[in-house]
C-alpha positions as CSV (number, residue, x, y, z in Angstrom):
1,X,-6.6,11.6,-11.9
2,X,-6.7,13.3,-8.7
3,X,-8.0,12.5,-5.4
4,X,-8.4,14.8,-2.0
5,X,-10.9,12.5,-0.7
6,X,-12.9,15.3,0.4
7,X,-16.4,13.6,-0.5
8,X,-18.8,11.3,1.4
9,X,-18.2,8.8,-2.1
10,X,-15.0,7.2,-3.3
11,X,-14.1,8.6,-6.9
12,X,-15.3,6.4,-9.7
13,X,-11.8,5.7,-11.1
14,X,-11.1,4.4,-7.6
15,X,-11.9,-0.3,-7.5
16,X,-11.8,-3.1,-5.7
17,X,-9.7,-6.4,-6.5
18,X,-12.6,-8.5,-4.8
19,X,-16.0,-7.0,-3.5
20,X,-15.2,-5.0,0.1
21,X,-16.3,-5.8,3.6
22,X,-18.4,-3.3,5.4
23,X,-16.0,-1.1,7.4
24,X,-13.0,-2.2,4.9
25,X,-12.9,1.9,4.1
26,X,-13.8,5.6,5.6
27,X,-13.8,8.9,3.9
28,X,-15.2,10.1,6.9
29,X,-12.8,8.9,10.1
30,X,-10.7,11.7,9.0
31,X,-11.7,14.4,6.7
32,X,-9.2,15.2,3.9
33,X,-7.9,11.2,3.8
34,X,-9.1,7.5,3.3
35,X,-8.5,5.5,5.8
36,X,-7.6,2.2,4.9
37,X,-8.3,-0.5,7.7
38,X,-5.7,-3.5,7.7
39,X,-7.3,-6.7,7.9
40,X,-5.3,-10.5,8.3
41,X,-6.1,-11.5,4.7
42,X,-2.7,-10.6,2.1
43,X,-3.3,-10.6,-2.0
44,X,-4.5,-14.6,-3.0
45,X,-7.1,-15.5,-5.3
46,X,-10.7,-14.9,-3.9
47,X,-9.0,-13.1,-0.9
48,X,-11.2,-9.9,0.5
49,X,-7.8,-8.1,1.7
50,X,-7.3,-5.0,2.1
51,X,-6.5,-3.3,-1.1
52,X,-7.8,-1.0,-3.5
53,X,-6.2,0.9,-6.4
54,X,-6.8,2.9,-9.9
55,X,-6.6,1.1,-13.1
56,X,-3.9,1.3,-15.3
57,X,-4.8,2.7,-18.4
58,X,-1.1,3.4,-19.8
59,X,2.1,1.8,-20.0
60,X,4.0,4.8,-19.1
61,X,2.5,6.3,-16.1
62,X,3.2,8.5,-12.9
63,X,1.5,7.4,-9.1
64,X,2.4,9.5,-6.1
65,X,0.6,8.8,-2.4
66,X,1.3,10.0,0.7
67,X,0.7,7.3,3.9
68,X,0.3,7.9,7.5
69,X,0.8,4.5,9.1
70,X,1.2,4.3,13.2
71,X,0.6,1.3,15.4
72,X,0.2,1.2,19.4
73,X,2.7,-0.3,20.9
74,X,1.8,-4.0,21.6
75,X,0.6,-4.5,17.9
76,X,3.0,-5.7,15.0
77,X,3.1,-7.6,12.4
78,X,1.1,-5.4,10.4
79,X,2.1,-3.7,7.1
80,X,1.1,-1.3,5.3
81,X,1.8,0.4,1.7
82,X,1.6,0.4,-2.3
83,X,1.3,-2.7,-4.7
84,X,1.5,-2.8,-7.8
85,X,-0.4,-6.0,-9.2
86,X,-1.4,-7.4,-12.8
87,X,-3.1,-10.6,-11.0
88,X,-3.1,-12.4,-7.6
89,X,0.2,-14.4,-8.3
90,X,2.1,-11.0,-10.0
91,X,2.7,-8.4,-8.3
92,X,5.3,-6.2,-6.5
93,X,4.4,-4.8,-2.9
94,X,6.4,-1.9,-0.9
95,X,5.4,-2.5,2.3
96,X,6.4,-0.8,5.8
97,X,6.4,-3.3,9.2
98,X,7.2,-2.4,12.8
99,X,9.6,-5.2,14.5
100,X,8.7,-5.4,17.9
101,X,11.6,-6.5,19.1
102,X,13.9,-3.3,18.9
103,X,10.4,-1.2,17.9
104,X,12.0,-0.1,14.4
105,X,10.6,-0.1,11.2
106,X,11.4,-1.5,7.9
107,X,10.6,-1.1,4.4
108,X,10.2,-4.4,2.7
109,X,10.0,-5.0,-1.4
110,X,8.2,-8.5,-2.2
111,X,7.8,-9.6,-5.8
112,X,5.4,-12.5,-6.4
113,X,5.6,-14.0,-10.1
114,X,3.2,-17.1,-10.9
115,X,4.4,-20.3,-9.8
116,X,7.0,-19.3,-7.4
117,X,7.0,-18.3,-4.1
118,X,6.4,-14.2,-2.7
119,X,10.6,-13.1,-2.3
120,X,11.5,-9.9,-0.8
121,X,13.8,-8.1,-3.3
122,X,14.9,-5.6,-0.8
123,X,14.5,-4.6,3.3
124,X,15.3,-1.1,4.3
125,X,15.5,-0.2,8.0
126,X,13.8,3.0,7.9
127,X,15.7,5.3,10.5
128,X,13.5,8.4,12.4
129,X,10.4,6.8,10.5
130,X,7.4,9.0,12.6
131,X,4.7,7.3,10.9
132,X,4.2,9.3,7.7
133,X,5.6,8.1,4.2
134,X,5.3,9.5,0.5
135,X,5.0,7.0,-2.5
136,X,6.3,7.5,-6.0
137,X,6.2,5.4,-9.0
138,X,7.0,5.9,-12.7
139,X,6.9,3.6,-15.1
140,X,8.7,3.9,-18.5
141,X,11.9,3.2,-20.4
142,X,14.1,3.7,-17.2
143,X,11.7,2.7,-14.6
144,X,11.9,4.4,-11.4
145,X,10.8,3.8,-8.1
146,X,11.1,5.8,-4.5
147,X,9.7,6.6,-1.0
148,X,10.9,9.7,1.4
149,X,9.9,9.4,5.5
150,X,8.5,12.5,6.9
151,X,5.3,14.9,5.8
């Protein structure tokens, strides 16, 4: 499955994890890309966050994005990026964050397992970050999993 989002529809492989709010989405805010718009809701049952993904259909698979993500200067605590989820209390999010205090970024890994609490497995400070990120997963025997700053 491949996706240029060059049509006024979303693809049908693409879902929801709970029913979206008007303006949750464009295809048409920037031709060529979905915009995804953050809202203050994170993954919890019955939550309306912001997230929407492909099913997976295999246990071996391959997932590759590419993710512009920019904030003006007096907003933080936002994040943006991939998950990974089985259900609302399992899942494993790669997530990028602006600190305002020194204006860097950092690349956070949070695993959520049911009945314990969301940990971060790993923090990156993510140097020259300009705003644009590429996302890669596979999933097999080894298990691999990467990101690369820049276009």
């Amino acid at each position: 499955f491949n996706d240029s989002f060059y049509s006024d529809t979303l693809h049908p492989e693409w879902n929801f994890r709970r029913v979206p709010r008007p303006g949750t989405f464009s295809l048409t805010a920037r031709p060529g890309c979905l915009r995804l718009f953050a809202r203050p809701e994170v993954i919890k049952e019955r939550a309306a966050c912001s997230l929407m993904g492909v099913r997976q259909r295999e246990s071996d698979f391959e997932f590759e994005a590419r993710m512009e993500f920019t904030l003006p200067s007096d907003c933080c605590h936002v994040e943006a990026g991939i998950s990974l989820f089985q259900k609302d209390d399992n899942y494993l999010n790669c997530t990028v964050r602006r600190d305002a205090a020194d204006n860097s970024w950092t690349l956070f890994l949070k695993l959520a397992e049911p009945e314990k609490q969301v940990r971060c497995v790993r923090d990156v400070k993510l140097r020259g970050y300009t705003g644009h990120l590429r996302w890669a997963v596979r999933a097999d025997a080894t298990g691999l999993f990467w990101w690369r700053t820049g276009t």
